[in-house]
PDB file with SEQRES, HELIX, SHEET and CRYST1 records, atoms N, CA, C and O in Angstrom:
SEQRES   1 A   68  UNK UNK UNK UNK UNK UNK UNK UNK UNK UNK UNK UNK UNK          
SEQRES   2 A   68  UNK UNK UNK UNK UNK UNK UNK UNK UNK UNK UNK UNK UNK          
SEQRES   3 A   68  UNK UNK UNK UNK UNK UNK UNK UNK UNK UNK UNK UNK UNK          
SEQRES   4 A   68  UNK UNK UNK UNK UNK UNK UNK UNK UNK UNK UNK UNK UNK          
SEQRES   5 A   68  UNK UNK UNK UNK UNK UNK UNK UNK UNK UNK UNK UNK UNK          
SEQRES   6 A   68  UNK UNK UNK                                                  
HELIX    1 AA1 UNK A    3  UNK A   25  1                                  23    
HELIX    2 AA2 UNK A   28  UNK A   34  1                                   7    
SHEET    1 AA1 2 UNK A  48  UNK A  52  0                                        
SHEET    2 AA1 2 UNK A  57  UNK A  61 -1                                        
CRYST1    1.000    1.000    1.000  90.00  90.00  90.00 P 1           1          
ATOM      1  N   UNK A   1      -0.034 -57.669   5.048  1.00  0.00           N  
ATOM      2  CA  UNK A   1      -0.657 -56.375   4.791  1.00  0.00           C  
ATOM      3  C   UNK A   1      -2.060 -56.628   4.243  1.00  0.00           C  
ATOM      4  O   UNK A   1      -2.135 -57.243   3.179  1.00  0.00           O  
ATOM      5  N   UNK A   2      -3.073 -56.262   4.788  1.00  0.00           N  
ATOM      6  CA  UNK A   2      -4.722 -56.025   4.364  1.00  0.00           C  
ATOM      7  C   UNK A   2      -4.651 -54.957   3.042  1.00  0.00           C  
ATOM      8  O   UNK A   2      -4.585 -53.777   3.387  1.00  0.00           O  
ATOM      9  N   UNK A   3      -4.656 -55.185   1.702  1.00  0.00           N  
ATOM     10  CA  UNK A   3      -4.508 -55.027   0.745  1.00  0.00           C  
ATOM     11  C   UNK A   3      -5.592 -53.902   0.823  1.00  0.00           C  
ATOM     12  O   UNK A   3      -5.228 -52.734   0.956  1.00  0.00           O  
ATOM     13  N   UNK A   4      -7.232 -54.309   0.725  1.00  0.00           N  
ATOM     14  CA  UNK A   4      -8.032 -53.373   0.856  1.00  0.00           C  
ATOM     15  C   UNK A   4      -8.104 -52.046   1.966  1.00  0.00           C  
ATOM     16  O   UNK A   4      -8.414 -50.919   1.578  1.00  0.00           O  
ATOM     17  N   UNK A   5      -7.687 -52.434   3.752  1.00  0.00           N  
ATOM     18  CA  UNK A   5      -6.889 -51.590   4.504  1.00  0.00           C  
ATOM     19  C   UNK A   5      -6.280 -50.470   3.718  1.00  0.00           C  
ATOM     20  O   UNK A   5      -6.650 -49.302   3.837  1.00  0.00           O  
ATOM     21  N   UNK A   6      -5.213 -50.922   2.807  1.00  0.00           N  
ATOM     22  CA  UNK A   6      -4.340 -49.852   2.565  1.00  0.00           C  
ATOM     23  C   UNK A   6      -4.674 -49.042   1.214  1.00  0.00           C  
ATOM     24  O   UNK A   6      -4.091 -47.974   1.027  1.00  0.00           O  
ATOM     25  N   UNK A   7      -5.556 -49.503   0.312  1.00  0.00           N  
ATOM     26  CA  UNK A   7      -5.992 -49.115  -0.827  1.00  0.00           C  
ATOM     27  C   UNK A   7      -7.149 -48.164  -0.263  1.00  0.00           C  
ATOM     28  O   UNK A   7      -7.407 -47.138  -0.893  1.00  0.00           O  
ATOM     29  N   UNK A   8      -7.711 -48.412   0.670  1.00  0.00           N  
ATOM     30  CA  UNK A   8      -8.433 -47.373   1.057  1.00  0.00           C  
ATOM     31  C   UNK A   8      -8.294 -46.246   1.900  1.00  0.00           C  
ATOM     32  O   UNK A   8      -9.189 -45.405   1.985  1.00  0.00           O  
ATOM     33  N   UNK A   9      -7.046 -46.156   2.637  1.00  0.00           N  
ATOM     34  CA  UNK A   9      -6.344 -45.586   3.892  1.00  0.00           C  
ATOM     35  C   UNK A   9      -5.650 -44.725   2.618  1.00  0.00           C  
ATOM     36  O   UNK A   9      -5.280 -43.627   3.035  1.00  0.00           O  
ATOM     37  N   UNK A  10      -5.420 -44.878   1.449  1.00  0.00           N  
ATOM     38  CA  UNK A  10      -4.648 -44.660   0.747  1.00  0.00           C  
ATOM     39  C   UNK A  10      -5.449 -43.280  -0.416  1.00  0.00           C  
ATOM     40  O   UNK A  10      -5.078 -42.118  -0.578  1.00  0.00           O  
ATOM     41  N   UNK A  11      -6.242 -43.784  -0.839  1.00  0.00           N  
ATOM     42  CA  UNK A  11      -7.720 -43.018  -1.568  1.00  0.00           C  
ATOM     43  C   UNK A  11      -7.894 -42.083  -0.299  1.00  0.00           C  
ATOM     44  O   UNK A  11      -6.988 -41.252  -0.369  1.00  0.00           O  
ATOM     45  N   UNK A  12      -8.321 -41.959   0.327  1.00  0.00           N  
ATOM     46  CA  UNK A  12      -8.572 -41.387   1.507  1.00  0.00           C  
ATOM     47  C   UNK A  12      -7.796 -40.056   1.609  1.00  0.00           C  
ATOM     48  O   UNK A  12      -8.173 -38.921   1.319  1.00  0.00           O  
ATOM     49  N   UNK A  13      -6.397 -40.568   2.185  1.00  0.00           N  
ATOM     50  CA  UNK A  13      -5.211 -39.666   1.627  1.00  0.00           C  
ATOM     51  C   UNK A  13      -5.256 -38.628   0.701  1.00  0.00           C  
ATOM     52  O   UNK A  13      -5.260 -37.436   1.009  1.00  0.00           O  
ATOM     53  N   UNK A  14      -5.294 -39.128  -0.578  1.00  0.00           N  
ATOM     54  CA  UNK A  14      -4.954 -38.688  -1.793  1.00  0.00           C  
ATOM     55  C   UNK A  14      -6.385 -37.904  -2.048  1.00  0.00           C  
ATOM     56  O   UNK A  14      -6.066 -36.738  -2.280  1.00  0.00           O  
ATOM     57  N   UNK A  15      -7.319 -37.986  -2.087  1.00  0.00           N  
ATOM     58  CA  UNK A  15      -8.572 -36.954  -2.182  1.00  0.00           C  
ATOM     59  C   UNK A  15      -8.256 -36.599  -1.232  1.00  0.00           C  
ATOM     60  O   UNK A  15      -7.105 -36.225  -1.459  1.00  0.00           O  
ATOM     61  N   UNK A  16      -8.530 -36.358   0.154  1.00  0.00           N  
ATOM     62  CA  UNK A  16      -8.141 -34.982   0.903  1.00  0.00           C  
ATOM     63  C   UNK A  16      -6.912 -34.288   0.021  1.00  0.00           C  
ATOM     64  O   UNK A  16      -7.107 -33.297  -0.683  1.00  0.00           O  
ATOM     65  N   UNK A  17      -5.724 -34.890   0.142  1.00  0.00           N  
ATOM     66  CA  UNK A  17      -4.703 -34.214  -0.851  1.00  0.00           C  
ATOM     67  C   UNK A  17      -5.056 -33.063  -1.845  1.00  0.00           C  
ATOM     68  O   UNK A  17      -4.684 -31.890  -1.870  1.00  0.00           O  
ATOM     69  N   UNK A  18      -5.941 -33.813  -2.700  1.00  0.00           N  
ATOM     70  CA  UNK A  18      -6.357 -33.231  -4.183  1.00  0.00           C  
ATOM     71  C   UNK A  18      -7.072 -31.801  -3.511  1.00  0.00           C  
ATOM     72  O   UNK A  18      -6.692 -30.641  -3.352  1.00  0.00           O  
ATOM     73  N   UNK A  19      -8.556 -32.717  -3.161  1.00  0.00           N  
ATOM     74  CA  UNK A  19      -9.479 -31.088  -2.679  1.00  0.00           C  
ATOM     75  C   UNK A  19      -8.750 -29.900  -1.910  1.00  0.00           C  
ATOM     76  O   UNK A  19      -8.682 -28.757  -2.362  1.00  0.00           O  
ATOM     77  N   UNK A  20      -8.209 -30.312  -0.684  1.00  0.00           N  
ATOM     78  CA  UNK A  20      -7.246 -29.297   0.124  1.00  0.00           C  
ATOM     79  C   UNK A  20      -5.895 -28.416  -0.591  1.00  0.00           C  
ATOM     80  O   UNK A  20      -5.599 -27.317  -0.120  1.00  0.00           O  
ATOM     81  N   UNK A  21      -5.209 -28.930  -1.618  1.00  0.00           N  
ATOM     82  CA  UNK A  21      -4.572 -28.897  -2.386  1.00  0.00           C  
ATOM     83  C   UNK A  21      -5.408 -27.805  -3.816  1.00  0.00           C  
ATOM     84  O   UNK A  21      -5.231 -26.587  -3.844  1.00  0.00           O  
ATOM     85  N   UNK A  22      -5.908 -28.232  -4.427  1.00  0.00           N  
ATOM     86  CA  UNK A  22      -7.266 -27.550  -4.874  1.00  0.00           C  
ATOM     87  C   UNK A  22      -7.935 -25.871  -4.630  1.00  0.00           C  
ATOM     88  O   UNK A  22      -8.253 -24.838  -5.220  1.00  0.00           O  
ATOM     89  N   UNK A  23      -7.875 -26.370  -3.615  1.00  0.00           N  
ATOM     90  CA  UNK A  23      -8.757 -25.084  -2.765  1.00  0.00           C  
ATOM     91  C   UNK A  23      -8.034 -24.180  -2.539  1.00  0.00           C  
ATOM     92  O   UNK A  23      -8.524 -23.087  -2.820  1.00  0.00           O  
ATOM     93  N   UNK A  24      -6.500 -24.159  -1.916  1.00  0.00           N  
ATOM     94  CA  UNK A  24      -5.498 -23.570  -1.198  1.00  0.00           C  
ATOM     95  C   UNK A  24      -4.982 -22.700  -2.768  1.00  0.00           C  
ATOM     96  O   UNK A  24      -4.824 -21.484  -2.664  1.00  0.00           O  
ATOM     97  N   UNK A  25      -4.777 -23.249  -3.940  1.00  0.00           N  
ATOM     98  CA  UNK A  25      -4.652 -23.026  -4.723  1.00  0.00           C  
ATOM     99  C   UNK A  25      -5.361 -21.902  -5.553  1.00  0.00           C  
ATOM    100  O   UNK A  25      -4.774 -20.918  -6.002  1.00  0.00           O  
ATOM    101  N   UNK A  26      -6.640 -22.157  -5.695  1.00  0.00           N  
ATOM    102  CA  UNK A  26      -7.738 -21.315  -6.072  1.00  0.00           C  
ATOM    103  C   UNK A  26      -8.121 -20.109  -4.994  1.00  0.00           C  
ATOM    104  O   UNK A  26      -9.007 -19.271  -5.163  1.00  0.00           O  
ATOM    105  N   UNK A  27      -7.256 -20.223  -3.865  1.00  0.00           N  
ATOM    106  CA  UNK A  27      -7.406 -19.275  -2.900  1.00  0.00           C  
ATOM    107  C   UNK A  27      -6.727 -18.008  -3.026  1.00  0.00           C  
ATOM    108  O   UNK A  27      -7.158 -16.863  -2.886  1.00  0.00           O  
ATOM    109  N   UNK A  28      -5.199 -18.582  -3.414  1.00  0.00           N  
ATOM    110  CA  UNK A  28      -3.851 -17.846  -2.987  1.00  0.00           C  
ATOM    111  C   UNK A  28      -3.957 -17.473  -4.858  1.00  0.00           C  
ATOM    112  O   UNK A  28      -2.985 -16.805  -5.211  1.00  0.00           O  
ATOM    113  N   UNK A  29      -4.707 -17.720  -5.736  1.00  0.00           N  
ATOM    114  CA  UNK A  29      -4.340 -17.316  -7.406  1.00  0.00           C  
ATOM    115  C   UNK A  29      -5.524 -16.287  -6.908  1.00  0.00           C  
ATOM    116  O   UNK A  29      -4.961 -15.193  -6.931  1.00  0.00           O  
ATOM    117  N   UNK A  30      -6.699 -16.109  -6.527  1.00  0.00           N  
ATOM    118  CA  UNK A  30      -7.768 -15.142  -6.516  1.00  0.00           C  
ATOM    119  C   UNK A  30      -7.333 -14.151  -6.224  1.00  0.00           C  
ATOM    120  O   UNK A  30      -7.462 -13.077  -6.811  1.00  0.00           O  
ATOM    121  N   UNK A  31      -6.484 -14.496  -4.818  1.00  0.00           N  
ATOM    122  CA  UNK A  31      -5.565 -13.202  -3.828  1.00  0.00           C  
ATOM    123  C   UNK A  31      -4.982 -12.362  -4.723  1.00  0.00           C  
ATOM    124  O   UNK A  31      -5.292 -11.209  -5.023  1.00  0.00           O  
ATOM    125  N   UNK A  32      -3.820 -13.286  -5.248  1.00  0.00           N  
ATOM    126  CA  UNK A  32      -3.062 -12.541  -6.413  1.00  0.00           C  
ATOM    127  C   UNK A  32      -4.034 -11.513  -7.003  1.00  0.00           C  
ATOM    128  O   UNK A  32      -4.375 -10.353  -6.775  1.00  0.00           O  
ATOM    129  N   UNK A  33      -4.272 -12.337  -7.729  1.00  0.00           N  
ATOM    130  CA  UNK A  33      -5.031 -11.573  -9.297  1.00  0.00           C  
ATOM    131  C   UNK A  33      -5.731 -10.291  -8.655  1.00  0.00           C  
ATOM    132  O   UNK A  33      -5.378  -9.237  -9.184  1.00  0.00           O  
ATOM    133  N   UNK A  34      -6.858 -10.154  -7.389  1.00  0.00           N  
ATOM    134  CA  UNK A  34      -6.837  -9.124  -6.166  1.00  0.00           C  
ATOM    135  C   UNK A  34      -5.980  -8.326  -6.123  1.00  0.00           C  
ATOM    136  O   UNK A  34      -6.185  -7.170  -6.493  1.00  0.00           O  
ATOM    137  N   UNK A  35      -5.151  -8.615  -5.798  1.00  0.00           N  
ATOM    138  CA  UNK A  35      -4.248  -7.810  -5.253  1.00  0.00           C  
ATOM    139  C   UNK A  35      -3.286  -7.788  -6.489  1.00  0.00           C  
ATOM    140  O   UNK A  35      -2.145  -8.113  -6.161  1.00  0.00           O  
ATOM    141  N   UNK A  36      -3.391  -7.569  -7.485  1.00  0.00           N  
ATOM    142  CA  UNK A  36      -2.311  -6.942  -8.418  1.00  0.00           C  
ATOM    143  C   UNK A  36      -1.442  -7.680  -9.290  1.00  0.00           C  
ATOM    144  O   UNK A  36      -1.048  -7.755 -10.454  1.00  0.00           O  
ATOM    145  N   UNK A  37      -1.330  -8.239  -8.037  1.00  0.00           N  
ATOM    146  CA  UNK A  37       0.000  -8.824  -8.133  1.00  0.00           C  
ATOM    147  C   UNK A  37       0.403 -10.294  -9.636  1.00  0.00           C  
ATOM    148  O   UNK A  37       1.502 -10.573 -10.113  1.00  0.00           O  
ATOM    149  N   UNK A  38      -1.065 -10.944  -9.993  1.00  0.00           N  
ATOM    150  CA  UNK A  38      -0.884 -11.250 -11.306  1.00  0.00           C  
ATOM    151  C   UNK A  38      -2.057 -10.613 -12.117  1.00  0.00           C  
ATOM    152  O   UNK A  38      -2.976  -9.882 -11.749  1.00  0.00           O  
ATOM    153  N   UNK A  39      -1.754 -11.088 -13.248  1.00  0.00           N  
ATOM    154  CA  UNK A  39      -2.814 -10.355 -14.055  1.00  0.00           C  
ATOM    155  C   UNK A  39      -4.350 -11.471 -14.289  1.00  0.00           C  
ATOM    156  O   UNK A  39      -5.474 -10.983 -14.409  1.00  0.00           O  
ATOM    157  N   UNK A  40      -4.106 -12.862 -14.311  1.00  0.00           N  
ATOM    158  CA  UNK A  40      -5.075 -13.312 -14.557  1.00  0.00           C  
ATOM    159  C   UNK A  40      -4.904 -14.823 -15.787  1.00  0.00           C  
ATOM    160  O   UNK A  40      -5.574 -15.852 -15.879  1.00  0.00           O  
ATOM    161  N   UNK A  41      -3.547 -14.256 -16.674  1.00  0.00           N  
ATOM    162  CA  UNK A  41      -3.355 -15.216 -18.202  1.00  0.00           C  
ATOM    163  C   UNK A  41      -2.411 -15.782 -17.889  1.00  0.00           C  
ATOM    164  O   UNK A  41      -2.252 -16.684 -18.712  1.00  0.00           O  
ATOM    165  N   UNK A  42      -1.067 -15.812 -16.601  1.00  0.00           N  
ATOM    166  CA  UNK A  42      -0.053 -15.981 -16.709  1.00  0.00           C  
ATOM    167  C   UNK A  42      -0.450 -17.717 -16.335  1.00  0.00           C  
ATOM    168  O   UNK A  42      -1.485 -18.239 -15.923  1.00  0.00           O  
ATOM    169  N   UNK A  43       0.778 -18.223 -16.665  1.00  0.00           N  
ATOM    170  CA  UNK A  43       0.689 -19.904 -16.548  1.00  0.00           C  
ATOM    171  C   UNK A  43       2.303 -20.008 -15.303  1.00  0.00           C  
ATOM    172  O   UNK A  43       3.452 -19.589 -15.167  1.00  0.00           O  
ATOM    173  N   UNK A  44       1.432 -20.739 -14.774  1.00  0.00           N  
ATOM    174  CA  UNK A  44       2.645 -21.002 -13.093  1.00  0.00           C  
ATOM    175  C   UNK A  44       2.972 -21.895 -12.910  1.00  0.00           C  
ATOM    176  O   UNK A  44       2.176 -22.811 -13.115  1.00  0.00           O  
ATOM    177  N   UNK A  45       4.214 -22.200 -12.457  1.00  0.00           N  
ATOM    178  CA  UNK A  45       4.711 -23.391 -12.208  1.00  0.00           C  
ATOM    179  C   UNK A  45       4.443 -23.974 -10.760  1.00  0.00           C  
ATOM    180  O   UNK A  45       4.763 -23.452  -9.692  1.00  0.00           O  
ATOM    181  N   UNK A  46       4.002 -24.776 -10.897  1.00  0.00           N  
ATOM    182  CA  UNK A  46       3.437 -26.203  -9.656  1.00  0.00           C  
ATOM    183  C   UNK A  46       4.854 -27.258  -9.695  1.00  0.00           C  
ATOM    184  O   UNK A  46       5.638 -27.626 -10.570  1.00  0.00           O  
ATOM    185  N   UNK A  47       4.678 -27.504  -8.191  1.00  0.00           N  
ATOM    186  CA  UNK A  47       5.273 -28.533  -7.603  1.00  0.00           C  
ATOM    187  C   UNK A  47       4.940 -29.216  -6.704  1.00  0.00           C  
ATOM    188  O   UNK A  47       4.362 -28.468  -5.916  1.00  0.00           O  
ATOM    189  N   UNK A  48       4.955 -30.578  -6.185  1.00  0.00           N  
ATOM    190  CA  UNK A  48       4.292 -31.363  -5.137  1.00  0.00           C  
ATOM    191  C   UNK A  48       5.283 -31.896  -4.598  1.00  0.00           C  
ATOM    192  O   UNK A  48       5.958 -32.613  -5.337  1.00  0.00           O  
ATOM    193  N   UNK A  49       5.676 -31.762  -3.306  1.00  0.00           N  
ATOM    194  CA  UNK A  49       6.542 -33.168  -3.444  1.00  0.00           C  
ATOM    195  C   UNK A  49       6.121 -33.803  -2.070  1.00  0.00           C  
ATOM    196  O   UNK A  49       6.162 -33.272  -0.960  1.00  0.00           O  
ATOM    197  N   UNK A  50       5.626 -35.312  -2.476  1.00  0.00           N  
ATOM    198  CA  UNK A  50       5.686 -36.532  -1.750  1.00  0.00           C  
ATOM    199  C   UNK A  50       6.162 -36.877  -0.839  1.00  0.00           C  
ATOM    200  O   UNK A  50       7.219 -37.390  -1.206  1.00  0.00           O  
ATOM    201  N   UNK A  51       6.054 -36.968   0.558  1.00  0.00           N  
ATOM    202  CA  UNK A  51       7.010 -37.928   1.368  1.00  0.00           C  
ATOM    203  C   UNK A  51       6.095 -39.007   1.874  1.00  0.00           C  
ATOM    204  O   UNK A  51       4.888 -38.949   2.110  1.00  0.00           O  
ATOM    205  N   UNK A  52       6.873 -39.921   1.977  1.00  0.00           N  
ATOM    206  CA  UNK A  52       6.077 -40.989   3.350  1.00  0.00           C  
ATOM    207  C   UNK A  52       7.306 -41.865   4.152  1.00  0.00           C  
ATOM    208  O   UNK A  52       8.294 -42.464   3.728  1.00  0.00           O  
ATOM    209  N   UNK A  53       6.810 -41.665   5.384  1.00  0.00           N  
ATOM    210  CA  UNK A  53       8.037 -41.852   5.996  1.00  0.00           C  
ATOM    211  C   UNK A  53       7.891 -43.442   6.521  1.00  0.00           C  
ATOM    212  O   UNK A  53       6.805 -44.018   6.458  1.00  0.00           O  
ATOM    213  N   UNK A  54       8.798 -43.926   6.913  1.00  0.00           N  
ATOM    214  CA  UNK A  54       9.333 -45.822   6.953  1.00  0.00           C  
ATOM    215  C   UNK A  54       9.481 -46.198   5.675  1.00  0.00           C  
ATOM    216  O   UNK A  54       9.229 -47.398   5.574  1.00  0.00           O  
ATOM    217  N   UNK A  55       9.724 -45.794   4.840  1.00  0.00           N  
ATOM    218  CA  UNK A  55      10.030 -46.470   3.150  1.00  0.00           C  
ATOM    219  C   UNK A  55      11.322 -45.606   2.822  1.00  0.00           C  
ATOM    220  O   UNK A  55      12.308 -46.115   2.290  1.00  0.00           O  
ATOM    221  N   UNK A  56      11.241 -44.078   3.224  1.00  0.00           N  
ATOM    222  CA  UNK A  56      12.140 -43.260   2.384  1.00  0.00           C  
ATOM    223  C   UNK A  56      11.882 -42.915   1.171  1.00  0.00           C  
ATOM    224  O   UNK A  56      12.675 -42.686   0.258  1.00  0.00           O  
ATOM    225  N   UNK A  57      10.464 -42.873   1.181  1.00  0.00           N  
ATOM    226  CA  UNK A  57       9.822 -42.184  -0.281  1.00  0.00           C  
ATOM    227  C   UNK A  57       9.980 -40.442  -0.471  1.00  0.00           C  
ATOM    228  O   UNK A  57       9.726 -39.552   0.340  1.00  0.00           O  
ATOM    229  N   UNK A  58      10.254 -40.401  -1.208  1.00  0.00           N  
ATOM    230  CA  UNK A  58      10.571 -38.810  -1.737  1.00  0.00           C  
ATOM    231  C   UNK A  58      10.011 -39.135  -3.080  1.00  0.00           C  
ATOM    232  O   UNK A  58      10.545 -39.911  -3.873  1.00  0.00           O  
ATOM    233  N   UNK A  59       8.786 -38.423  -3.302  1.00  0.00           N  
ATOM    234  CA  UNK A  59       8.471 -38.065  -5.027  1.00  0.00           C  
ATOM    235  C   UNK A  59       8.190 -36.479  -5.356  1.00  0.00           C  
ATOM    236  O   UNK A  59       7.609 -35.773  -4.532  1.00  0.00           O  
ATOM    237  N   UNK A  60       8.760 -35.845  -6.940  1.00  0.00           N  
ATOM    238  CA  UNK A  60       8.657 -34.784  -6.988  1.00  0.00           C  
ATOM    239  C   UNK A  60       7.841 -34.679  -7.756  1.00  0.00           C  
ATOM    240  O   UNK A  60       8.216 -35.524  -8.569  1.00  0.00           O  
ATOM    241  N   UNK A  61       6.478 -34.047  -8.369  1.00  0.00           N  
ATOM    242  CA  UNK A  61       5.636 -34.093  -9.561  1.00  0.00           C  
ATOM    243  C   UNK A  61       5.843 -32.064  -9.930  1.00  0.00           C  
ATOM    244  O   UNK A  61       5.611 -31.112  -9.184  1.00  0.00           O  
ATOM    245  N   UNK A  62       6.220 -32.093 -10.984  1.00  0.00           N  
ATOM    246  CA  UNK A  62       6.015 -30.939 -11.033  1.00  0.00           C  
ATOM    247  C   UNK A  62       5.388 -30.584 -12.701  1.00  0.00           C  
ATOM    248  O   UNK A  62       5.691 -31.160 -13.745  1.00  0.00           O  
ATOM    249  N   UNK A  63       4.408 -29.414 -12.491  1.00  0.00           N  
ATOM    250  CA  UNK A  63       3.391 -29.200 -13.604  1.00  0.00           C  
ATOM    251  C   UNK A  63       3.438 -27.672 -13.942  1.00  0.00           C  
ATOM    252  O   UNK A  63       4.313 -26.889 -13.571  1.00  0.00           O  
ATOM    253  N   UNK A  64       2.747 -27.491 -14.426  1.00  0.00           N  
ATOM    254  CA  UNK A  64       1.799 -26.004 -15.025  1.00  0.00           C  
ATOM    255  C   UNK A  64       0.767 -25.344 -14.962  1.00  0.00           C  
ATOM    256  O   UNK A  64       0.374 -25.190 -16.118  1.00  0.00           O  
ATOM    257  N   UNK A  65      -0.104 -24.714 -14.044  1.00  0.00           N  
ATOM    258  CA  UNK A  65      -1.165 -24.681 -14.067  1.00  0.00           C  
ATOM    259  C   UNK A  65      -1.741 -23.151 -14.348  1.00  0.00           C  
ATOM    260  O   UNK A  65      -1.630 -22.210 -13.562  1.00  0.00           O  
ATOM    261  N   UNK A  66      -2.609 -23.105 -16.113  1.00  0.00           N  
ATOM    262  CA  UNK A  66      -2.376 -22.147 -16.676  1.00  0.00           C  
ATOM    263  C   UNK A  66      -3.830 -21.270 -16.216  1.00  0.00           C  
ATOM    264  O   UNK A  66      -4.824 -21.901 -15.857  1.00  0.00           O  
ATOM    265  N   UNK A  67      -3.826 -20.090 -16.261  1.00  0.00           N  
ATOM    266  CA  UNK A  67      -4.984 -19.144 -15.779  1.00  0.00           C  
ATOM    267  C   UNK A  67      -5.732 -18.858 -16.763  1.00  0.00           C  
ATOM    268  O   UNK A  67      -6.852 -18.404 -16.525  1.00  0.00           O  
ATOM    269  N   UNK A  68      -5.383 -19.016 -17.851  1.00  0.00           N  
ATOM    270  CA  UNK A  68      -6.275 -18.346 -19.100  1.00  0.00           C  
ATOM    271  C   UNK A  68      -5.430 -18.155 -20.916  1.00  0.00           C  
ATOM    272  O   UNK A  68      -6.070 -17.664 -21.846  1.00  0.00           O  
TER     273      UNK A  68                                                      
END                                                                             
């Protein structure tokens, strides 16, 4: 395995991840808060979950991500 190959194939990944992830986020909370439907202070529960397939990786990260 090309160590650097995969450390960078890998970064790569994971920032698209973040920003796209990010964005989609700050999209669908604006909507809300728009449309009624939250108020703006509430704190939400986040979840990610991981796959990559030929290993059988399953990871779950789950967080909080508060509005105010």
């Amino acid at each position: 395995m090309n160590e650097d190959a995969f450390n960078a194939s890998m970064r790569k990944f994971l920032k698209t991840v973040g920003v796209t992830s990010q964005r989609e986020i700050e999209q669908a909370v604006r909507a809300a808060v728009a449309a009624g439907r939250l108020k703006g202070t509430e704190n939400l529960p986040a979840k990610v979950v991981l796959t990559l397939g030929g290993v059988e990786l399953t990871h779950e990260i789950a967080g909080t991500i508060e509005l105010g």
